[in-house]
C-alpha positions as CSV (number, residue, x, y, z in Angstrom):
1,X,-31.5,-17.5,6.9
2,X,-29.1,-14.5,6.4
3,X,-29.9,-11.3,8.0
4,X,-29.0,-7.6,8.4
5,X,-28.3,-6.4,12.6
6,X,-29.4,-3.2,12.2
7,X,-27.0,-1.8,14.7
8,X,-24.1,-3.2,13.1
9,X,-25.2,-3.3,9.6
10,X,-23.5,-6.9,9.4
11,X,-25.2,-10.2,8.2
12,X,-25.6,-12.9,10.9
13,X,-26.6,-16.8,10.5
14,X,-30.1,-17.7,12.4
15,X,-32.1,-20.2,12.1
16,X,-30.1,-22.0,12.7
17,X,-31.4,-25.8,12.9
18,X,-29.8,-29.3,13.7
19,X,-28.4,-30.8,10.2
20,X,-27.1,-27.0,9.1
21,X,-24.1,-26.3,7.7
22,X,-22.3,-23.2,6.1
23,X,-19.4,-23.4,4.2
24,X,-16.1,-21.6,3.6
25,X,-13.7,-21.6,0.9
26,X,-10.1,-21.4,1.0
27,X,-9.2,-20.2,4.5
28,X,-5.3,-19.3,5.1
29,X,-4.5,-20.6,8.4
30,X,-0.7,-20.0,7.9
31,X,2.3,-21.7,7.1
32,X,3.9,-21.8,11.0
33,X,1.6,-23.3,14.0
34,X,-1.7,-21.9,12.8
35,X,-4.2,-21.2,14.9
36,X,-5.0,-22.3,18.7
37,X,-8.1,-20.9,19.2
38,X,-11.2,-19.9,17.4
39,X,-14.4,-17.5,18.9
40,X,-17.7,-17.6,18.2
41,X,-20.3,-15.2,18.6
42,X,-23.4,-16.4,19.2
43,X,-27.2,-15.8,20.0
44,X,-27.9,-19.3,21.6
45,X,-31.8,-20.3,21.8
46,X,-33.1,-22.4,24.5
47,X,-31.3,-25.5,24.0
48,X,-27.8,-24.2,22.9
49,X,-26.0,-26.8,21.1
50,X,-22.6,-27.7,18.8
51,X,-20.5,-26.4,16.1
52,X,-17.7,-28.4,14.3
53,X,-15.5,-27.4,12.1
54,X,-14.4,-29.5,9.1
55,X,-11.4,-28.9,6.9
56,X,-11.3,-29.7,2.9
57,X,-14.2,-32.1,2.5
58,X,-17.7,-31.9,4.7
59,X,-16.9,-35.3,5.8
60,X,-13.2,-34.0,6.6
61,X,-11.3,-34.2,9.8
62,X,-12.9,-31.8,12.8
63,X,-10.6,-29.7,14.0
64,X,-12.9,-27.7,16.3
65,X,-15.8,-29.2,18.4
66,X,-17.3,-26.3,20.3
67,X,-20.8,-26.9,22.9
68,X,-23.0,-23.5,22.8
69,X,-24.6,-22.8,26.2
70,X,-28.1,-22.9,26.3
71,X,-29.4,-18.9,26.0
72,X,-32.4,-16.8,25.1
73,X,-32.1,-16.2,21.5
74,X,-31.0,-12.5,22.1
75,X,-28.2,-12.0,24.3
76,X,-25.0,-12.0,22.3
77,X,-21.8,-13.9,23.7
78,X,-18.0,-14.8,22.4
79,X,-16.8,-18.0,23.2
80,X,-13.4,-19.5,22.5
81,X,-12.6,-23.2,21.6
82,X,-9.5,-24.6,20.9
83,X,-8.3,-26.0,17.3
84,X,-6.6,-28.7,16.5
85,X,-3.3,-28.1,14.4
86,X,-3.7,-27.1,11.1
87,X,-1.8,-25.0,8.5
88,X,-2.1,-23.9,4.9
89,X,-5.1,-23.4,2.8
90,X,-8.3,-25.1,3.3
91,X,-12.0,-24.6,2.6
92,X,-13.8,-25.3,5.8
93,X,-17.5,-26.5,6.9
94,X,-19.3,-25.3,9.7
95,X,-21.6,-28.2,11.1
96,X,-24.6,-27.1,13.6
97,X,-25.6,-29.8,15.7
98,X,-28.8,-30.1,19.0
99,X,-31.9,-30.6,20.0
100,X,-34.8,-29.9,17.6
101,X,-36.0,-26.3,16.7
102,X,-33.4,-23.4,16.5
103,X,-30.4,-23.7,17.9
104,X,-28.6,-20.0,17.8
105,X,-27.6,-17.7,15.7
106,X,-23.9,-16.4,14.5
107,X,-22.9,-13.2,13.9
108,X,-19.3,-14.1,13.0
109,X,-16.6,-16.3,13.9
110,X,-12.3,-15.3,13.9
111,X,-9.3,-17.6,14.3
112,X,-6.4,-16.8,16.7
113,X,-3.3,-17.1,16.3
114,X,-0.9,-19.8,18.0
């Protein structure tokens, strides 16, 4: 589900359920080092759970693996997790990963650079 934050007037993931993905296309992570870091923010539900990251195919290499807290389904954090090294242009696949039910939402996510 995609929805509009009223207070921010941005669109957010929720719903988010084991088995969900989102994908990406053609994300420039640079020609020199790339990223080291990527941060999430997040709404976590009860049981929290993971996100990967996949570059070029959704079966591709994982170059993030990041474990969501558990939370309450409304308080909003950032959390960083590294990435593996990675340059050029790639489309990427967000993989959502937990316990049954909803896991948390995302409101966005932003690379850092190395």
């Amino acid at each position: 589900d995609v929805y509009k934050r009223q207070e921010t007037k941005s669109e957010e993931l929720a719903g988010i359920e084991h088995g969900n993905g989102a994908a990406y296309k053609y994300i420039n992570f640079g020609e020199k080092g790339g990223p080291k870091e990527v941060i999430f923010r997040v709404a976590p539900e009860k049981t929290g759970g993971q996100i990967a990251i996949r570059i070029d195919k959704p079966w591709g290499e994982a170059i993030v693996r990041a474990d969501i807290p558990p939370g309450d389904g409304r308080t909003w954090m950032n959390l960083s997790f590294p990435v593996k090294e990675v340059t050029g242009i790639h489309p990427i696949w967000l993989y959502f990963s937990g316990a049954e039910g909803q896991l948390m939402k995302l409101d966005w996510f932003e690379f850092k650079a190395r």
